[in-house]
FILO-996779 format. One line per 4 residues: number of its first residue (from 1); their letters; for each residue x, y, z of C-alpha. Coordinates in nm, 4 decimals, always signed. Each point is the difference from the previous one (the first is absolute). Layout:
NUM	A	X Y Z; ...
//
This chain:
1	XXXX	-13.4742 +4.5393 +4.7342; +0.0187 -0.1489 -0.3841; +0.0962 -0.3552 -0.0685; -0.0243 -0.0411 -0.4014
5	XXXX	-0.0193 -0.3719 -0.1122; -0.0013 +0.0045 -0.3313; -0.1087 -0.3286 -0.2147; -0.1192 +0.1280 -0.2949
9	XXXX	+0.2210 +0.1610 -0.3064; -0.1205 +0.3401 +0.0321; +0.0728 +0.0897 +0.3208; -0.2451 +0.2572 +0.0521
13	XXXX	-0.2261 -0.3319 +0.0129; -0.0760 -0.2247 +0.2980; -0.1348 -0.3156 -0.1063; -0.0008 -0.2666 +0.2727
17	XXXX	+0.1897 +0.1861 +0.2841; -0.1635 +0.3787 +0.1160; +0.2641 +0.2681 +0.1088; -0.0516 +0.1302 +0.3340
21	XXXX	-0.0317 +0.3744 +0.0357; -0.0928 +0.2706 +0.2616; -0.1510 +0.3553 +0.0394; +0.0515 +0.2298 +0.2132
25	XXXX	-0.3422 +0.0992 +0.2066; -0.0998 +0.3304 +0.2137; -0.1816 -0.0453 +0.3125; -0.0555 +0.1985 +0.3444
29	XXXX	+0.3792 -0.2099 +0.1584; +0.2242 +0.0442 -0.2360; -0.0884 -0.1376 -0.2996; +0.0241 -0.4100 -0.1141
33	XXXX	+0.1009 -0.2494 -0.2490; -0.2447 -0.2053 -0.1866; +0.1433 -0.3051 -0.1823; -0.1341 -0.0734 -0.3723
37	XXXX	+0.0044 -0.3059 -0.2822; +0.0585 +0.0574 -0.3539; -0.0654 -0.2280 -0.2212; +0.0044 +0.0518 -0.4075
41	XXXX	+0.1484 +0.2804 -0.1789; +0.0705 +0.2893 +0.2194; -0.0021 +0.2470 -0.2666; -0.3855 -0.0817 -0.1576
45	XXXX	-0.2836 +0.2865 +0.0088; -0.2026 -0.2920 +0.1545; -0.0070 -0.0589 +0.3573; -0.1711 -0.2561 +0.2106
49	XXXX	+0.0139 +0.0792 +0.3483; -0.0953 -0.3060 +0.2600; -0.0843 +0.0788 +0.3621; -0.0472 -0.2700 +0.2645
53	XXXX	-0.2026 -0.1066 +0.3398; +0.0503 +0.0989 +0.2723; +0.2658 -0.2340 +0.1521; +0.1651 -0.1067 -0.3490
57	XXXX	+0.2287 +0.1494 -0.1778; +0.0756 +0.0524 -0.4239; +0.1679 -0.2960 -0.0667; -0.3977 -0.1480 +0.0264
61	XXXX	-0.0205 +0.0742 -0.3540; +0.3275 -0.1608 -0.1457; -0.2432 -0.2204 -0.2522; -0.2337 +0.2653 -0.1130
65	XXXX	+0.2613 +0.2836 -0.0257; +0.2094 -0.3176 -0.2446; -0.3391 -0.0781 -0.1722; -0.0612 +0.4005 -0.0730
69	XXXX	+0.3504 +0.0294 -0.1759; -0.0860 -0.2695 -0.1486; -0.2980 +0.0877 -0.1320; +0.1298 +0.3317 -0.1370
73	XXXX	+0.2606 -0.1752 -0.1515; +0.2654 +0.1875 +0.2409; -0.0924 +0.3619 -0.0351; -0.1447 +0.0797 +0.3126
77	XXXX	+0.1263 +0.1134 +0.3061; -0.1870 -0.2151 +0.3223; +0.1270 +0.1426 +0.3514; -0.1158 -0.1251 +0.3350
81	XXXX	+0.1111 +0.1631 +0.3185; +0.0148 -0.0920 +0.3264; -0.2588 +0.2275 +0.1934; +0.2531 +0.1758 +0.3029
85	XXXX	-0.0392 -0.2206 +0.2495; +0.0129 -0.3304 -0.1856; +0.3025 -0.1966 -0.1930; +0.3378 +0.2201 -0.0837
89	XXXX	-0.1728 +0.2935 +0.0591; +0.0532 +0.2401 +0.3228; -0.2431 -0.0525 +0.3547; -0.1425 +0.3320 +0.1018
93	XXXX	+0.0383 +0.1258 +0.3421; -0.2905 +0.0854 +0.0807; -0.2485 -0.3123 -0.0902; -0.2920 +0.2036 +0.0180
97	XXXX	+0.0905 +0.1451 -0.3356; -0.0660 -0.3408 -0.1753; -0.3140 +0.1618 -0.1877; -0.1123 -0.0318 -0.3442
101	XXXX	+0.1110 +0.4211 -0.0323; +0.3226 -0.0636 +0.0609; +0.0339 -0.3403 -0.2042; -0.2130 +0.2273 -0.2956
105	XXXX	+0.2559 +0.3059 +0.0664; +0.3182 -0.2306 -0.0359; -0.1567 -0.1484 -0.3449; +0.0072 +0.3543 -0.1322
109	XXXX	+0.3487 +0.0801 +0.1079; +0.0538 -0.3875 -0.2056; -0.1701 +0.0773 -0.2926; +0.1520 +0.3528 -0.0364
113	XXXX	+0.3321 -0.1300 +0.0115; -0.0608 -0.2868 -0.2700; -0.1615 +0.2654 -0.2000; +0.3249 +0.2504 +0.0322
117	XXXX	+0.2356 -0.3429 -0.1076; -0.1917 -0.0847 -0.3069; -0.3538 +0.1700 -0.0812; -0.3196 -0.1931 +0.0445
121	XXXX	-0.2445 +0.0300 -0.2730; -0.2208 -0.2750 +0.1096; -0.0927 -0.1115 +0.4234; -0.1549 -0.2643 +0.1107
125	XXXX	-0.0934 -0.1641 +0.3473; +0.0084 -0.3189 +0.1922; -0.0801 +0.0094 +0.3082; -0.1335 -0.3128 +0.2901
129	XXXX	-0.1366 +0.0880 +0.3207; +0.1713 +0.2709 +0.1260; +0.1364 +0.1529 -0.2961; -0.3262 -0.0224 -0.1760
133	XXXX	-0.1115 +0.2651 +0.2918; +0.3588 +0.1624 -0.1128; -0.0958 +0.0044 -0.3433; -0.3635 +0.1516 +0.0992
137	XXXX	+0.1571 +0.3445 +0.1039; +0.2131 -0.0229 -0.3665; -0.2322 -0.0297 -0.1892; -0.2826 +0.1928 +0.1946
141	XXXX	+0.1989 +0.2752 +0.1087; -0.0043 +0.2388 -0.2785; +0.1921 +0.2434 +0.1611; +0.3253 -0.2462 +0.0501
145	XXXX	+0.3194 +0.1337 -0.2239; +0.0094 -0.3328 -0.2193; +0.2297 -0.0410 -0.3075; -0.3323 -0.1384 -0.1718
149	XXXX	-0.3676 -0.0343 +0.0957; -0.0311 -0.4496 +0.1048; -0.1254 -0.1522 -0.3528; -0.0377 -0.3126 +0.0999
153	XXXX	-0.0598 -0.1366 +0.3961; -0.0394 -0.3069 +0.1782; -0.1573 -0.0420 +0.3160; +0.0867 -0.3702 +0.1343
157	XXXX	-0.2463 -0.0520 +0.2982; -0.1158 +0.3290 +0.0999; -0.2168 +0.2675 +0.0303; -0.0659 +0.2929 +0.1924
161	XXXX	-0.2302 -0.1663 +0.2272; +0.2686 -0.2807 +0.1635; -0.2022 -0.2603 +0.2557; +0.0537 +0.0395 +0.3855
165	XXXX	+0.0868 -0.3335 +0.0209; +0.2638 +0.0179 -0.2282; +0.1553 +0.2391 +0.1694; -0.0203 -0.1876 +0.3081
169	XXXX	+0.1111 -0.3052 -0.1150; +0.2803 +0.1626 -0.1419; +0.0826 +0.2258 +0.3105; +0.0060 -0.3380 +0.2043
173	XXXX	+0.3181 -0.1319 -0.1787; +0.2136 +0.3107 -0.1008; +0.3437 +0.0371 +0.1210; -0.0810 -0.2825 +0.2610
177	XXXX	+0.2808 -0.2581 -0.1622; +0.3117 -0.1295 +0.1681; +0.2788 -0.1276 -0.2034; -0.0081 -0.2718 -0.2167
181	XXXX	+0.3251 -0.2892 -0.0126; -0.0608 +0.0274 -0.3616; -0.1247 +0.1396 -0.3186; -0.2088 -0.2829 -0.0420
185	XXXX	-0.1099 -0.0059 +0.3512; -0.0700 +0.3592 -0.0597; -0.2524 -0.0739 -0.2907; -0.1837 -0.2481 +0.1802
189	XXXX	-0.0815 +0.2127 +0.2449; -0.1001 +0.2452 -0.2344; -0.2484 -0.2547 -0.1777; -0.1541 -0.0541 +0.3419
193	XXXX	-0.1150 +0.3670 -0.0238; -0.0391 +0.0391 -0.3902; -0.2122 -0.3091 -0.0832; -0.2405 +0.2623 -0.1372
197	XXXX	+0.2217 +0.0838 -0.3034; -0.1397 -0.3271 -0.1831; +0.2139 -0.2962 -0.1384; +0.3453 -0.0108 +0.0055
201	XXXX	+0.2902 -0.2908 -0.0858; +0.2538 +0.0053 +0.2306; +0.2475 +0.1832 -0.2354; -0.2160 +0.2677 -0.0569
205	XXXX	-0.0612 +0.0764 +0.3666; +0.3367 -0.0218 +0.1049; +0.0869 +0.2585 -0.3076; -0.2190 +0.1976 +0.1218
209	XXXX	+0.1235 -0.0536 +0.3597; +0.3984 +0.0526 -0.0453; -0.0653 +0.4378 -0.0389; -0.1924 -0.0570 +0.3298
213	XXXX	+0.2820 -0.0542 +0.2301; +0.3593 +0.1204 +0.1071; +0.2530 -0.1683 +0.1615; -0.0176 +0.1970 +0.3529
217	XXXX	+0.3510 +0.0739 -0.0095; -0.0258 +0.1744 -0.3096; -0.2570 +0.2517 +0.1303; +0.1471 +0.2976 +0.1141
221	XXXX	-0.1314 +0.2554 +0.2589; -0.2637 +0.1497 -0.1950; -0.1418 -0.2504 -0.1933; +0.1723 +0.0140 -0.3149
225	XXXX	+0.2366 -0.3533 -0.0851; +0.3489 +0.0476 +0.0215; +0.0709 -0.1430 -0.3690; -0.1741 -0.0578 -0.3128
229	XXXX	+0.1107 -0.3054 -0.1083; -0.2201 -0.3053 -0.0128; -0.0014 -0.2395 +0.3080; +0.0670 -0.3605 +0.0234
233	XXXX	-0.2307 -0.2176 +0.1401; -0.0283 -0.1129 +0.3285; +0.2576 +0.1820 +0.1367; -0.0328 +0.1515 +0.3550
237	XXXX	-0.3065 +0.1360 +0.1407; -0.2663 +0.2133 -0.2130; -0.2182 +0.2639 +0.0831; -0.3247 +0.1399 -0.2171
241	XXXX	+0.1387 +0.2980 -0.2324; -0.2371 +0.2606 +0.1231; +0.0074 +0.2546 +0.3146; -0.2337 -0.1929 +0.2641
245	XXXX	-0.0957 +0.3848 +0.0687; -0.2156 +0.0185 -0.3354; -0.2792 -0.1607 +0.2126; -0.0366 +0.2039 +0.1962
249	XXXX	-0.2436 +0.2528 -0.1351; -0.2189 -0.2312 -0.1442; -0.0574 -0.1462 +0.3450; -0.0824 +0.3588 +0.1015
253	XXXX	-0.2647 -0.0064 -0.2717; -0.3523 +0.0878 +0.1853; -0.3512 -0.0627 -0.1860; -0.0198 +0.3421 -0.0407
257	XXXX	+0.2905 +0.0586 -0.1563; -0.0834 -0.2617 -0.2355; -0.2963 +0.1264 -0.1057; +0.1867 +0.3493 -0.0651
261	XXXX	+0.2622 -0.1283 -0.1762; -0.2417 -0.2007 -0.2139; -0.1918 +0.3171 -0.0978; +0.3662 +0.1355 -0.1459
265	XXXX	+0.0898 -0.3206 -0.1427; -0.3715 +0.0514 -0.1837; +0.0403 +0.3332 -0.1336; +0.3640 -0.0532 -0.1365
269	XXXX	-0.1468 -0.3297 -0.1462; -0.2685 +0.2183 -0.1756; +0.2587 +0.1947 -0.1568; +0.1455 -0.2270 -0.1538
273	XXXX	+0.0527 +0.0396 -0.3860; +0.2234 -0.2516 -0.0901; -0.1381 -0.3619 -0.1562; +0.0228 -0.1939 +0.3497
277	XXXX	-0.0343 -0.3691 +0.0292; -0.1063 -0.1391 +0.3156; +0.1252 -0.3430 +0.1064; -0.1169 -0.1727 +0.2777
281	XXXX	+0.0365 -0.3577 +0.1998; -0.3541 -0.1519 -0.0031; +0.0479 -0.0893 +0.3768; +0.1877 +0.3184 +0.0580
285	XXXX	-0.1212 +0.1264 +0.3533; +0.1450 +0.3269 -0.0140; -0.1842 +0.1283 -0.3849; -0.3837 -0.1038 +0.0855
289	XXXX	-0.1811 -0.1072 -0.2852; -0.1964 +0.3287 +0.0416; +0.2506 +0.2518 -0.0054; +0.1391 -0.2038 -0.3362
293	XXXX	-0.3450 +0.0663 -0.1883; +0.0274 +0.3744 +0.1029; +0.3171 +0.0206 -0.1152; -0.1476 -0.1071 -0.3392
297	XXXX	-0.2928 +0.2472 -0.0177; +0.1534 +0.3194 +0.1480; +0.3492 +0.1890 -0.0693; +0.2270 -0.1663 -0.3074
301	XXXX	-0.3091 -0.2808 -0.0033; +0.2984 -0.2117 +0.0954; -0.0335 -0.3765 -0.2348; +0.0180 -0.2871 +0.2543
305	XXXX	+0.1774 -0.3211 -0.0039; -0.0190 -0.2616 +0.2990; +0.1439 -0.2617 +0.0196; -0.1049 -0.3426 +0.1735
309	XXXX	+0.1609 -0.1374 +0.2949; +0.2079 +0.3215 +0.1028; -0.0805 +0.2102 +0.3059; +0.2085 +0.3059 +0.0221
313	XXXX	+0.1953 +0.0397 -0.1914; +0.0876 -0.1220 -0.3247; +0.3755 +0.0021 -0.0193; +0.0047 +0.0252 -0.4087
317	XXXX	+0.2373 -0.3576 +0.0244; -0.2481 -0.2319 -0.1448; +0.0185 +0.0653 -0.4387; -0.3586 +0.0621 -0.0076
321	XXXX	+0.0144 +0.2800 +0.2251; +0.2703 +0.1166 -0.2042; -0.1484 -0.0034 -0.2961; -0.2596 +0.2133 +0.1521
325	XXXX	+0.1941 +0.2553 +0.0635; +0.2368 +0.0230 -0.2899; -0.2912 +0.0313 -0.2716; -0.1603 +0.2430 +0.2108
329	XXX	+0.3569 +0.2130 -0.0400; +0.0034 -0.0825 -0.3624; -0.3462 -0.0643 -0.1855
//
């Protein structure tokens, strides 16, 4: 899979457009495709690598991966994949394998085959919800094959201790939709659920919202859309672009389990060496205040940034969150 839209004169450089790509990834069924986003040049030491949430997918960070090549005036290479199980990339078979292991274990096989294209000198992390808990085993895992030890990572509304009632709230909703007439219809529905990701215009939601569905003809038996190209509007009925399976072990989540994977999440957290920012939605129900301040005074002493009127999660849209985030990557 490789679609290469190419706007910019040097045509190792995506500018406004990224290039869809996909790796091949080992598992205990065969083995599965995950999806990925380039944007900037694909040939600079400098990689950016942005993981989603759990039902989203990485076309979630079109205007902070633009804003990063912006900010390093072209010469860096952004990629955000879409976690198996979400977007163009493969459903597993088994749903019970949507863990964090496996997600951490196919960003290993991803980075080692970026690194083997052109060589990384510099990584750094972005990662919200989910792939902040991703980007926990990274960069805590010191045992992990990486091209490069994380420099840089950002954990968007998350720690290692995530709220019960998150997960509830969360587990009440996933995989549960119907189709939509629409891709507007689509978004709407979304916003009903996603109210907690702060102000939005209209545009900017439904941006965000377009990556979120498929037309359901176009999604073939195991997931994975039939075509690449772009979809117009309003044509035929839409479905959510992620397996409704991926729910299915967080609803198996029990207290206890919680609290063990919590004491993981902890220690990899601790182990952290790379300068970590923490960002968090001042609202956000699923990062407690608590955990934040912890997060500050333990491990990489992570530096926090909330920001008012967001619950979880900040989705790195509005410029000030942006800004955030790109001179953290560049001061």
């Amino acid at each position: 899979m490789q679609r290469d839209h190419y706007p910019h004169p040097n045509p190792s450089v995506s500018m406004t457009e990224p290039t869809l790509h996909e790796v091949a990834c080992n598992d205990a069924q065969g083995g599965h495709r995950m999806a990925y986003w380039q944007w900037g040049n694909a040939r600079s030491a400098h990689l950016v690598v942005c993981v989603h949430g759990l039902t989203r997918q990485g076309r979630d960070f079109d205007v902070l991966a633009q804003a990063i090549v912006a900010r390093a005036g072209g010469d860096v290479r952004v990629v955000c994949p879409d976690v198996v199980g979400r977007g163009r990339s493969d459903w597993l078979r088994d749903p019970s394998f949507y863990q964090v292991p496996v997600y951490a274990a196919d960003m290993v096989t991803l980075l080692a085959q970026l690194h083997s294209e052109h060589p990384i000198d510099t990584l750094d992390y972005v990662g919200t919800s989910m792939g902040g808990l991703i980007g926990f085993v990274l960069a805590g895992h010191k045992e992990l094959p990486l091209p490069r030890p994380i420099r840089r990572f950002v954990a968007n509304d998350v720690g290692p201790t995530v709220e019960p009632a998150a997960i509830q709230r969360i587990g009440a909703y996933v995989g549960k939709s119907g189709q939509f007439p629409s891709v507007q219809a689509a978004a709407d529905a979304m916003w009903a659920l996603s109210t907690t990701f702060g102000p939005h215009t209209p545009q900017q939601w439904l941006a965000l919202s377009q990556h979120m569905v498929v037309p359901a003809s176009e999604r073939s038996a195991d997931g994975a859309a039939k075509t690449t190209s772009a979809h117009p509007v309003g044509e035929g009925a839409w479905v959510l672009h992620y397996d409704p399976a991926i729910g299915v072990p967080l609803r198996a989540i029990t207290p206890e389990a919680a609290a063990q994977g919590g004491a993981v999440m902890w220690s990899l957290y601790d182990a952290i060496e790379a300068r970590t920012l923490l960002t968090r939605g001042a609202v956000s129900d699923l990062l407690s205040p608590e955990t934040a301040a912890a997060m500050t005074q333990r491990g990489p002493h992570a530096t926090l940034v909330e920001f008012e009127g967001v619950g979880h999660a900040p989705t790195f849209v509005d410029p000030a969150q942006v800004a955030v985030v790109t001179n953290f990557l560049f001061d």
